[in-house]
FILOMAR-816777 format. One record per residue (C-alpha): residue number from 1; x, y, z. Coordinates in nm, 3 decimals, padded with zeros to 5 digits. Example, Ala and Ser with C-alpha at 12.3 -4.5 7.8 and 13.67 -1.06 7.14 Angstrom:
REM FILOMAR-816777
NODE   pos         x         y         z
NODE     1    01.230   -00.450    00.780
NODE     2    01.367   -00.106    00.714
//
This chain:
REM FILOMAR-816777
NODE   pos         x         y         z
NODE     1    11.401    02.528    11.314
NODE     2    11.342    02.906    11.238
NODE     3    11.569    02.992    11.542
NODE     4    11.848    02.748    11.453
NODE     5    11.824    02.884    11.065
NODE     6    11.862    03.253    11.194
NODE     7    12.156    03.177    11.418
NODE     8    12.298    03.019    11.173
NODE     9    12.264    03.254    10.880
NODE    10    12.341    03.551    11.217
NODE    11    12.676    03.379    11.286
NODE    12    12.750    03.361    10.929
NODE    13    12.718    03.712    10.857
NODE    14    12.927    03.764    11.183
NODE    15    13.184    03.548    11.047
NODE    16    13.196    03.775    10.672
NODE    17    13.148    04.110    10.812
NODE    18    13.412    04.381    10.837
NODE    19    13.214    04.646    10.910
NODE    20    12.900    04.578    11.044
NODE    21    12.565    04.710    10.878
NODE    22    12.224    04.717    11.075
NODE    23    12.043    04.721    10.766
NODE    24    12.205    04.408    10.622
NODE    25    12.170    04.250    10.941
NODE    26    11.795    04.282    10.991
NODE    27    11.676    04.186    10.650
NODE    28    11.917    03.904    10.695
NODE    29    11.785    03.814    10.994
NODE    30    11.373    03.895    10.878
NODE    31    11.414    03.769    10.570
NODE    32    11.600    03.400    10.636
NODE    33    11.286    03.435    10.981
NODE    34    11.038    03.469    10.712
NODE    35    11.139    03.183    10.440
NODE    36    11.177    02.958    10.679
NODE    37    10.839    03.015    10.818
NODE    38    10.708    02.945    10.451
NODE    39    10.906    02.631    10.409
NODE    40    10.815    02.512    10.726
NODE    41    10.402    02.600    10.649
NODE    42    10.386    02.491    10.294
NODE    43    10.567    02.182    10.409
NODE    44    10.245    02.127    10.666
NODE    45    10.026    02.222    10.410
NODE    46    10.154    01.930    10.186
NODE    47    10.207    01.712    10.489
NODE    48    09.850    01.781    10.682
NODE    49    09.706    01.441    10.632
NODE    50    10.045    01.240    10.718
NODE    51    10.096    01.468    11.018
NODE    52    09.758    01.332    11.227
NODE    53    09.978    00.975    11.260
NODE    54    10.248    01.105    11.435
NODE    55    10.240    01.228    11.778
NODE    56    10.504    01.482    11.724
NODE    57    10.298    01.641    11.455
NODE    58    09.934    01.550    11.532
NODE    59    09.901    01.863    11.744
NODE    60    09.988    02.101    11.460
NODE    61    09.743    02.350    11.339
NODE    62    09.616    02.203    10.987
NODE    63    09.602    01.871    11.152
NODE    64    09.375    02.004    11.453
NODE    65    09.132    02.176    11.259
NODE    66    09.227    02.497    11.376
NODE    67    09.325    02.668    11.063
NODE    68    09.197    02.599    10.651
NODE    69    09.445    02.507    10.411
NODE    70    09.377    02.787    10.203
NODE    71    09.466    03.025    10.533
NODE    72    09.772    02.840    10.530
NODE    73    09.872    02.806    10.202
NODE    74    09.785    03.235    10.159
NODE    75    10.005    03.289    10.491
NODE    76    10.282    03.101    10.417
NODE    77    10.357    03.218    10.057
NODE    78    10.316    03.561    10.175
NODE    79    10.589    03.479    10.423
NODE    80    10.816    03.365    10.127
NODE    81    10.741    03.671    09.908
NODE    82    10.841    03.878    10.226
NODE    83    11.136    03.703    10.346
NODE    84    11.291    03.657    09.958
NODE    85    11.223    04.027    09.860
NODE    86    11.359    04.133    10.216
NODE    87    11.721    03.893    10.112
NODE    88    11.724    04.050    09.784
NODE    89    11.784    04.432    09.915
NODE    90    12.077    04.283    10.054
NODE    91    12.356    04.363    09.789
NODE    92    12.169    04.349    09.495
NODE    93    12.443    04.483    09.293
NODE    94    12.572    04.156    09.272
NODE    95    12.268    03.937    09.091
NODE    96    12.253    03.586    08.951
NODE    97    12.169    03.603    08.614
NODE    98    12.077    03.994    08.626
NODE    99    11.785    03.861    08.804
NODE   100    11.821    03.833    09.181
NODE   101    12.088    03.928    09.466
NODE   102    12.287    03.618    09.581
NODE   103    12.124    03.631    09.892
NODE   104    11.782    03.651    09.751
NODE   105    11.824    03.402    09.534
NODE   106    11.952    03.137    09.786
NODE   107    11.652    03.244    09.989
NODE   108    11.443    03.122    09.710
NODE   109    11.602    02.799    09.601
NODE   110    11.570    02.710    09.968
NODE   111    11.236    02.710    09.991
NODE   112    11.180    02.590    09.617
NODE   113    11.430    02.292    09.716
NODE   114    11.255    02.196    10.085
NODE   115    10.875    02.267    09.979
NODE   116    10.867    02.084    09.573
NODE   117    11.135    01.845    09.566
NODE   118    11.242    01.748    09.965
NODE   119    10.910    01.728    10.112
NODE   120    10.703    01.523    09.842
NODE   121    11.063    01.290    09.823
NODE   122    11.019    01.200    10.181
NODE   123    10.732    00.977    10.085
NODE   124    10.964    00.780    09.804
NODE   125    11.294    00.752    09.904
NODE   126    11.524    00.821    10.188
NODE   127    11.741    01.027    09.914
NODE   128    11.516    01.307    10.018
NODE   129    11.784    01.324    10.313
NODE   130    12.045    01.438    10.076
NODE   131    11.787    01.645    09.899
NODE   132    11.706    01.861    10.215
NODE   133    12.026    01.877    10.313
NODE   134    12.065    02.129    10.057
NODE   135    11.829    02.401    10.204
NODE   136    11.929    02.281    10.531
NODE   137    12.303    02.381    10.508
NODE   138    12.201    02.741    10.316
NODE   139    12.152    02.951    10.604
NODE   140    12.519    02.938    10.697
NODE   141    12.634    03.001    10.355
NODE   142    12.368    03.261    10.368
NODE   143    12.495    03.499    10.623
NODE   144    12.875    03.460    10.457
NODE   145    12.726    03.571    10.122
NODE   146    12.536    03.863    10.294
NODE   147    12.826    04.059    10.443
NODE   148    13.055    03.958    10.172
NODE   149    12.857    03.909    09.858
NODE   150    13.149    03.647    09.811
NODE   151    13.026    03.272    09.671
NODE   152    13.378    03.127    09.684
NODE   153    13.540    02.827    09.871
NODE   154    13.500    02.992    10.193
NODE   155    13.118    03.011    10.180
NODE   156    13.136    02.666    10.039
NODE   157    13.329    02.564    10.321
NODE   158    13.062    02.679    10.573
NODE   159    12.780    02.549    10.356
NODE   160    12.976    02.198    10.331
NODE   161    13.030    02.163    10.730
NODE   162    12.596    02.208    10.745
NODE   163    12.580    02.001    10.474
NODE   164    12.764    01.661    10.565
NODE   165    12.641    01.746    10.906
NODE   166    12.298    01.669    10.861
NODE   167    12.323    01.320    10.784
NODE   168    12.431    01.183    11.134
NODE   169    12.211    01.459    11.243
NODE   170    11.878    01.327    11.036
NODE   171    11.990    00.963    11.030
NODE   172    11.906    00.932    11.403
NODE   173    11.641    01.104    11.417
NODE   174    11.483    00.859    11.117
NODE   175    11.626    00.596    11.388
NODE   176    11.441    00.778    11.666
NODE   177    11.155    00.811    11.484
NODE   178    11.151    00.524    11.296
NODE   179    10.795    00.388    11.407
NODE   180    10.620    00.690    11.335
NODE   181    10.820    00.832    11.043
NODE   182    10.655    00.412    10.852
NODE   183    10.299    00.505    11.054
NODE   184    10.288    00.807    10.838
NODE   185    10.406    00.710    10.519
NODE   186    10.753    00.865    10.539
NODE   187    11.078    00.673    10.358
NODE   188    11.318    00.869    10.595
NODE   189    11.575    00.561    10.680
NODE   190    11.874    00.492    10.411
NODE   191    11.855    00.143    10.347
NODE   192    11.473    00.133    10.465
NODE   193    11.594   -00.014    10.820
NODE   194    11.748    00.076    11.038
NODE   195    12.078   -00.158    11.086
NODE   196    12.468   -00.103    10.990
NODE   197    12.419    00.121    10.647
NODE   198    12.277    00.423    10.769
NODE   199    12.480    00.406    11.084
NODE   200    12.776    00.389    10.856
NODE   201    12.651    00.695    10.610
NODE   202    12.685    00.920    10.951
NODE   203    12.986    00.794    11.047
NODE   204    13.172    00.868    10.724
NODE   205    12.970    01.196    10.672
NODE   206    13.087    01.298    11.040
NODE   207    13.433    01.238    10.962
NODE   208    13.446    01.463    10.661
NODE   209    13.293    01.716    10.829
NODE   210    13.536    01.749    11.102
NODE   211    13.819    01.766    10.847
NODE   212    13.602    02.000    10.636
NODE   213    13.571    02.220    10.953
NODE   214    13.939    02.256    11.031
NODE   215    13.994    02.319    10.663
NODE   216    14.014    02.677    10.738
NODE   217    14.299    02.568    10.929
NODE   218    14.500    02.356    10.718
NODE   219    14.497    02.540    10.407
NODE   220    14.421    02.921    10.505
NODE   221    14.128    02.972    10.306
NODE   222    14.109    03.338    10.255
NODE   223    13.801    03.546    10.414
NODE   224    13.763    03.237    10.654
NODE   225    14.061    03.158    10.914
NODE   226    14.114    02.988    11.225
NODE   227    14.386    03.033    11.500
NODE   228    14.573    02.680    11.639
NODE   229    14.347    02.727    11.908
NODE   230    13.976    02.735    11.754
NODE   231    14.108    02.464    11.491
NODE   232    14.198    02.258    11.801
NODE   233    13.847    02.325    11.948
NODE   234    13.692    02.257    11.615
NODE   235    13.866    01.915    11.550
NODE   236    13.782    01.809    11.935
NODE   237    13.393    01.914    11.886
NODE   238    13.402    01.708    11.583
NODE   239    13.591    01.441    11.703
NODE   240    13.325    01.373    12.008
NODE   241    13.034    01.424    11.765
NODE   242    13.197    01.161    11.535
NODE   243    13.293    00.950    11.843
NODE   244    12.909    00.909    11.883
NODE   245    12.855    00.836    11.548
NODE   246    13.098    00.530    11.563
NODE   247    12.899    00.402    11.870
NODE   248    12.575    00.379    11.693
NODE   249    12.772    00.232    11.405
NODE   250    12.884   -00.058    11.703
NODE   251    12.599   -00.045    11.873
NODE   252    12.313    00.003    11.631
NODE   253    12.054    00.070    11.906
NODE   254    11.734    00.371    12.003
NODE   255    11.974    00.474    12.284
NODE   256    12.317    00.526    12.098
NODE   257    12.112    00.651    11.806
NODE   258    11.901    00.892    12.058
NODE   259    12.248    00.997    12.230
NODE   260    12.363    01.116    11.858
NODE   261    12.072    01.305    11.786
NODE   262    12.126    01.484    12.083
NODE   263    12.462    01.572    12.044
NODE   264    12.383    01.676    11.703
NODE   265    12.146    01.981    11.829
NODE   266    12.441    02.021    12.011
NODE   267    12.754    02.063    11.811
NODE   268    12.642    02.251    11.541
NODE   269    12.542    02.581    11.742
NODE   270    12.869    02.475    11.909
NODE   271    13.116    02.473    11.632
NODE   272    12.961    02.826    11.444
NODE   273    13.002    02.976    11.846
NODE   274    13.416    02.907    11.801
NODE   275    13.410    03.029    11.478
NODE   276    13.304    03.345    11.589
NODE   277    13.497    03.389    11.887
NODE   278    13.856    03.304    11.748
NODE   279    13.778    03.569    11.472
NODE   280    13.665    03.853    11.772
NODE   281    13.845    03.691    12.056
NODE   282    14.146    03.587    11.941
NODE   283    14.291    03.646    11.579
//
């Protein structure tokens, strides 16, 4: 997770930057390192006793034994205080509410959004997909605000493709993981089973992401563009992820579900790879 968050927020920055700035880039890239690190551990610290039923998760530290929860809890907010402070040097001219730099202050309400709200959620309702889908589609956003210090449609447009893509993307893995996710307590599936709704949620939420992602396209949103040739590439990547969202939709099955999961570690890196080469390559 902390590699795909700081590629993302990396080809982000990539995607804003005129001139490039080494400075920018590395607290960027050590900051958005370091709060995900403290999501991720305060998340295990909330989740240690729910972790020992699944197997993906029984192996982790807290679970094992092999570190306290007060070592853990220390660590990972130091982590946050690092990786927030490190976001807000970047362009703190431009604050929210004279407070914070943009970028420092989506570098908080990520982890304030994942660790209070997403993570105890998971245990009451599957709406806590929608919830972390928040501080799941940041990073992107992230890396546009950090070389622009711009939070207009274009960085909503990047945020908005990570957004709408993490629904197929967590749907089947809640399919995938459906046994374990009810062994340990967790309410991951929309609908609570696994059947036609949630395979219908990904579809739809598939589809408008592939439109929002040749939006850049279609209605030349300024600081973001695309040539006729990465829009092309961007439609057909979205096309074949939504393709495999329609099969689980038909064939509501692990395999089909399994298949989309795959392809959804898949297109994302993808899609942010032709982004950035039709703005170096080819515009």
């Amino acid at each position: 997770m902390s590699i795909t968050v700081v590629f993302s927020a990396t080809i982000g920055y990539l995607l804003g930057v005129n001139t490039f700035d080494i400075t920018t880039f590395i607290l960027l890239v050590v900051g958005g390192f370091f709060v995900t690190g403290a999501a991720n551990g305060l998340n295990q610290v909330i989740e240690r006793e729910h972790d020992k039923f699944m197997e993906r998760t029984a192996s982790r530290p807290l679970p094992q034994g092999n570190l306290s929860v007060n070592q853990a809890f220390y660590f990972s907010i130091l982590l946050g205080v690092l990786g927030v402070v490190s976001l807000n040097y970047i362009n703190p001219q431009g604050s929210f509410f004279g407070l914070m730099s943009k970028s420092g202050a989506f570098g908080l309400l990520s982890i304030v959004l994942y660790v209070l709200v997403y993570t105890p959620l998971k245990r009451v309702s599957p709406f806590a997909i929608t919830v972390g889908a928040v501080p799941g589609a940041i990073p992107f956003l992230l890396g546009f605000v950090a070389a622009t210090d711009d939070f207009g449609i274009a960085a909503i447009t990047l945020f908005s493709i990570q957004f709408f893509w993490q629904y197929p993307h967590f749907i089947a893995i809640a399919w995938v993981q459906d046994i374990e996710y009810k062994k340990a307590g967790f309410k991951m599936m929309l609908g609570g089973k696994k059947g036609k709704y949630p395979a219908f949620i990904g579809m739809i939420a598939a589809a408008i992401m592939t439109v929002i992602s040749v939006a850049p396209f279609l209605w030349k949103i300024p600081l973001l563009s695309l040539s006729i040739y990465g829009a092309v590439t961007v439609f057909l990547l979205g096309f074949w992820f939504t393709f495999n969202a329609v099969k689980l939709y038909r064939n509501c099955d692990d395999a089909t579900a399994r298949t989309l999961m795959l392809s959804s570690f898949a297109y994302l890196p993808l899609i942010q790879v032709v982004y950035m080469l039709d703005k170096f390559l080819i515009q």
